[in-house]
C-alpha positions as CSV (number, residue, x, y, z in Angstrom):
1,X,0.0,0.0,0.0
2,X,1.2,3.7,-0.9
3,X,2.8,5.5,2.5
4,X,2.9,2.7,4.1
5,X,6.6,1.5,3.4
6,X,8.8,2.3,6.1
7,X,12.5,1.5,6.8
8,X,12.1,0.2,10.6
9,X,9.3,-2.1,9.1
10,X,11.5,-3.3,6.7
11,X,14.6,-3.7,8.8
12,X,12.8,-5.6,11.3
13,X,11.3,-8.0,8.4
14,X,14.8,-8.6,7.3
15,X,15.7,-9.2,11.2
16,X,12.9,-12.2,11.2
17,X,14.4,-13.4,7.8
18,X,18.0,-13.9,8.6
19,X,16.6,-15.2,12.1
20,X,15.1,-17.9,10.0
21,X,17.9,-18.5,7.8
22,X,16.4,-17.5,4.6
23,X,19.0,-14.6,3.8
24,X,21.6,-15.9,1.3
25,X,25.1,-13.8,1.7
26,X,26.0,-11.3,-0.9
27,X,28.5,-12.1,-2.9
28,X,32.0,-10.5,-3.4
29,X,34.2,-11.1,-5.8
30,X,37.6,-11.6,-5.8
31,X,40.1,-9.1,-6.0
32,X,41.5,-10.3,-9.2
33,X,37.4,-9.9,-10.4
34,X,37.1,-6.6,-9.3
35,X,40.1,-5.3,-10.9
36,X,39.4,-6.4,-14.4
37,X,35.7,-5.2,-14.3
38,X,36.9,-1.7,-13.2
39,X,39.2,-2.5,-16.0
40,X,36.8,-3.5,-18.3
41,X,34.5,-0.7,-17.0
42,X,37.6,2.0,-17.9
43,X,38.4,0.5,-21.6
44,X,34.5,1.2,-22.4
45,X,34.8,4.3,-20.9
46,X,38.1,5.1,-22.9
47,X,36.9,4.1,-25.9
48,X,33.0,6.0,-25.9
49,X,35.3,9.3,-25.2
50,X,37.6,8.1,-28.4
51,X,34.0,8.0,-30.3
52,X,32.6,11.5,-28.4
53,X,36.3,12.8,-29.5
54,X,36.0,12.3,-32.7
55,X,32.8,13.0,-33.4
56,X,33.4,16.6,-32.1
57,X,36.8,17.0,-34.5
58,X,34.3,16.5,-37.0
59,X,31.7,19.0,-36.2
60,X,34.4,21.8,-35.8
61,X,36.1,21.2,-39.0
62,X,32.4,21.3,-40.4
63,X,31.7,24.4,-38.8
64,X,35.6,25.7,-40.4
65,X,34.2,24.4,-43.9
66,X,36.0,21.7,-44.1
67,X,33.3,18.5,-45.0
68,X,35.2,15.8,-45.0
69,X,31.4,13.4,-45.0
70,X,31.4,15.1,-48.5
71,X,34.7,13.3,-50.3
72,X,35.1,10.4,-47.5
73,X,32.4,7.5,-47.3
74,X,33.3,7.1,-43.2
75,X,34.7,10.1,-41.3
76,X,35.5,7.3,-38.9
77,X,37.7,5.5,-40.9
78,X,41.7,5.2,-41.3
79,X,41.7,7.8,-43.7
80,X,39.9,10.5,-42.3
81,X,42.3,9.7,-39.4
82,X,44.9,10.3,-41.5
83,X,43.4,13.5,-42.8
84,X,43.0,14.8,-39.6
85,X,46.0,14.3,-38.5
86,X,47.4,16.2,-42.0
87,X,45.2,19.1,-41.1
88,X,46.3,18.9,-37.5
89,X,50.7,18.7,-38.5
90,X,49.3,22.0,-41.1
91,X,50.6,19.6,-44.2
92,X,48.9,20.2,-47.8
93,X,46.2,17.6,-48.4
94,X,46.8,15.7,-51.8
95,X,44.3,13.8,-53.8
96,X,45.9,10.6,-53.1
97,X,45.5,11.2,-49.7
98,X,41.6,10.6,-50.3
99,X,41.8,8.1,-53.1
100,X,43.9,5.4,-50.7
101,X,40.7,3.7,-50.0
102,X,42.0,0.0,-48.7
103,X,39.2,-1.4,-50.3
104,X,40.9,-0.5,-53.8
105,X,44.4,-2.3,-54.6
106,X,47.7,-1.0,-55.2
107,X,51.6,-2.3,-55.0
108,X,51.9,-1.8,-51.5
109,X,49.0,-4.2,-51.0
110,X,49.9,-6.6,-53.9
111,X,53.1,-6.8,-52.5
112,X,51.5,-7.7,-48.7
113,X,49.1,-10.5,-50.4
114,X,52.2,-12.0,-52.9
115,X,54.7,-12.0,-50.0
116,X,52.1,-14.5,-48.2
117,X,51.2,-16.3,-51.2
118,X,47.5,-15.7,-51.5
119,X,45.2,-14.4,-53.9
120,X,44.2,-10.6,-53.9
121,X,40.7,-10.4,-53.0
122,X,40.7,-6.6,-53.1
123,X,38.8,-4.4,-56.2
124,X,41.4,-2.7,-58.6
125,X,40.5,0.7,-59.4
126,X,41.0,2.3,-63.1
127,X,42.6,5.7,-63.8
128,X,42.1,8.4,-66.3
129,X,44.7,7.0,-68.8
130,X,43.8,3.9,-68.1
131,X,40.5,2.2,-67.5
132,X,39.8,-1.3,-66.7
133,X,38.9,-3.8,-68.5
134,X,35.5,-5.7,-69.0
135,X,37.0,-8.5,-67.0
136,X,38.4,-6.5,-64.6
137,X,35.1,-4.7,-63.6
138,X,33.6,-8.0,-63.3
139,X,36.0,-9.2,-61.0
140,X,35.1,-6.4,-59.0
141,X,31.4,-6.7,-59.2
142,X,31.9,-10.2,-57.6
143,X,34.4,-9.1,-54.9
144,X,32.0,-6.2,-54.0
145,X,29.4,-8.2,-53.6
146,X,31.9,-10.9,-50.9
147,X,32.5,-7.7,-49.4
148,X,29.6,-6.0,-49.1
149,X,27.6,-8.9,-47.6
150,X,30.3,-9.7,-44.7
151,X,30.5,-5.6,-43.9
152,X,26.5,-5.7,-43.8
153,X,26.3,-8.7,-41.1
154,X,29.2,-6.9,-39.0
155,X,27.5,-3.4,-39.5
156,X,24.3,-4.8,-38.3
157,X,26.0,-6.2,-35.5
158,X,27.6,-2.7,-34.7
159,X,24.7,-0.5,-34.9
160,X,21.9,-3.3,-33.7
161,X,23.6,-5.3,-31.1
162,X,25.5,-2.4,-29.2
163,X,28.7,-3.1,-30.7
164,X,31.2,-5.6,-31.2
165,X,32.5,-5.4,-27.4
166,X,32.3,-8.6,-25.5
167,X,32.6,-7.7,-21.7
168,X,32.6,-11.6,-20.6
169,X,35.4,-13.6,-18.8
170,X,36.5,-16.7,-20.6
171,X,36.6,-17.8,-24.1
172,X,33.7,-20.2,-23.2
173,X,31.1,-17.5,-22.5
174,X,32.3,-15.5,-25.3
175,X,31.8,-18.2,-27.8
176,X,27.8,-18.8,-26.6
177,X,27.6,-15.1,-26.9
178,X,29.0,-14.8,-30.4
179,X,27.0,-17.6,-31.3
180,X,23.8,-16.0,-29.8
181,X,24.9,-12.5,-31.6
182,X,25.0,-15.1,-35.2
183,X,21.5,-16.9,-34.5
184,X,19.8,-13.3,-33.8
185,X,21.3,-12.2,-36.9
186,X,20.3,-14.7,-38.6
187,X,16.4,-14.8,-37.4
188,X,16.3,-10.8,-37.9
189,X,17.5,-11.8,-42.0
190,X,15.0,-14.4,-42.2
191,X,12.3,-11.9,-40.6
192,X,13.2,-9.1,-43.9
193,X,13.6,-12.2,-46.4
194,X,9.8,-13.0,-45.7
């Protein structure tokens, strides 16, 4: 009943109860507990000020004129990074600076994927004197669409499933919890597919 709650009615029911023995003990972890949760708990911190950070770099240099959402597909990514950091040393800004997408090739990469004897998985991008062929835009239709559909299921995961940060000790949890992040995925596809 409203106004009736009071605190010496309450401490003399949980008097009766631990009489009875029907209290069970709190529990405390161990030291070695406590210090990675604040641990964990200061990594999440450290890394929503990182997001807050950069999300305010970005608003200032859009209220200097400088749009970087306008020539950059992510002003999250490594390359606005880099830009950033361009703007921030006072260094000139070149065109390659924007164009060095790593979803596009180039001999630094095709060096990294020969030296480990694989096959280069990444689209190749055509230039003014020299445009790619019919084969080669096929090539990267199909690798576009690889990429595209593993980026959607890890976006989704991102933005739907509050991130990709596990906070779980022990590689056992962790795996359920992946696993329970997959099937959810999974039912929310087969939810839009129908």
């Amino acid at each position: 009943m409203p106004g009736h709650k009071i605190d010496k009615k309450d401490s003399a029911w949980l008097c009766k109860l631990l009489l009875a023995g029907l209290l069970k003990p709190s529990y405390i972890p161990l030291k070695e507990q406590r210090d990675f949760s604040d641990l964990t708990c200061f990594r999440k911190k450290l890394i929503q000020d990182i997001a807050s950070t950069k999300s305010r770099i970005i608003r200032i240099l859009e209220d200097c004129n400088v749009k970087l959402s306008s020539i950059l597909s992510s002003t999250r990514g490594v390359t606005a990074i880099k830009l950033i950091d361009k703007l921030w040393e006072g260094k000139p800004m070149m065109m390659q600076d924007i164009d060095s997408d790593s979803a596009y090739t180039g001999p630094k990469q095709e060096q990294t994927v020969a030296s480990k004897e694989m096959e280069n998985q990444v689209c190749e991008k055509g230039a003014k004197k020299r445009a790619l062929t019919e084969e080669q835009k096929e090539n990267n239709r199909i690798k576009s669409k690889v990429r595209s559909r593993v980026e959607h299921i890890f976006g989704f995961m991102k933005m739907s499933m509050n991130g990709m940060y596990l906070n779980n000790i022990g590689i056992k949890r962790i795996t359920v919890i992946v696993g329970l992040m997959n099937l959810t995925y999974n039912m929310f596809r087969r939810i839009q597919l129908i």
